[in-house]
matplotlib code that plots the C-alpha trace (Angstrom):
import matplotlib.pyplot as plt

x = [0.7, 0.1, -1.0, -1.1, -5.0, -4.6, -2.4, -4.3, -4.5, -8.1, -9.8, -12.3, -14.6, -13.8, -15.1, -18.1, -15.6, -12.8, -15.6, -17.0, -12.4, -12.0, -14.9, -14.5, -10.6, -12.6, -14.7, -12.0, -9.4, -12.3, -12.8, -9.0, -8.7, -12.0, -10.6, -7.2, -8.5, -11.3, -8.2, -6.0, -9.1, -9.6, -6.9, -5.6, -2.5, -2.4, 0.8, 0.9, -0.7, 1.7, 5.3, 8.7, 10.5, 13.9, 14.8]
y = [-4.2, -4.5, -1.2, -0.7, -0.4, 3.3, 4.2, 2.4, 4.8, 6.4, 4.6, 6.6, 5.6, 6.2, 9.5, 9.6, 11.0, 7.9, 5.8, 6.7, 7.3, 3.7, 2.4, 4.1, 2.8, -0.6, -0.5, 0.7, -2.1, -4.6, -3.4, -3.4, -7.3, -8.5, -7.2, -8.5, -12.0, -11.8, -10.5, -13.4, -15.7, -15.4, -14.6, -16.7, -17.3, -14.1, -12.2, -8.8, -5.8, -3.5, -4.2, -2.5, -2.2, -0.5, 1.9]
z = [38.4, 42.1, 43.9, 47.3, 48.5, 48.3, 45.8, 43.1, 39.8, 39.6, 36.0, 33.9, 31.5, 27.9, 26.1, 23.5, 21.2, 22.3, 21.6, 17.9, 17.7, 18.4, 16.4, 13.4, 13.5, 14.1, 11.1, 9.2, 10.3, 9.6, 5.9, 4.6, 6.3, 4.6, 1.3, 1.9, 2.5, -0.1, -3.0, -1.7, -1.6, -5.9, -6.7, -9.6, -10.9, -13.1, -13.8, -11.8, -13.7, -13.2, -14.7, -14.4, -17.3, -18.2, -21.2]

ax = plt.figure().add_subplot(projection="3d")
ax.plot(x, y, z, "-o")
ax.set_aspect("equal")
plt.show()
């Protein structure tokens, strides 16, 4: 967005506690896609585990 020279929005730097926020979030994020792809990756072609069945 264009601001005029001096109406441009003051930016501050991010917290400590934003910080350790966003890279916990990160590291967490990171774990559940690398087990994801590493379940899809070996998968074989096994039936499910879990089955529904009706009375």
């Amino acid at each position: 967005m264009n601001y005029p020279e001096n109406d441009r929005p003051e930016v501050t730097p991010r917290s400590l506690a934003e910080w350790i926020s966003f890279t916990i979030a990160s590291i967490i994020l990171s774990i559940v896609v690398v087990l994801v792809i590493y379940s899809w990756a070996t998968i074989q072609d096994k039936p499910p585990i879990l089955g529904v069945a009706q009375k």
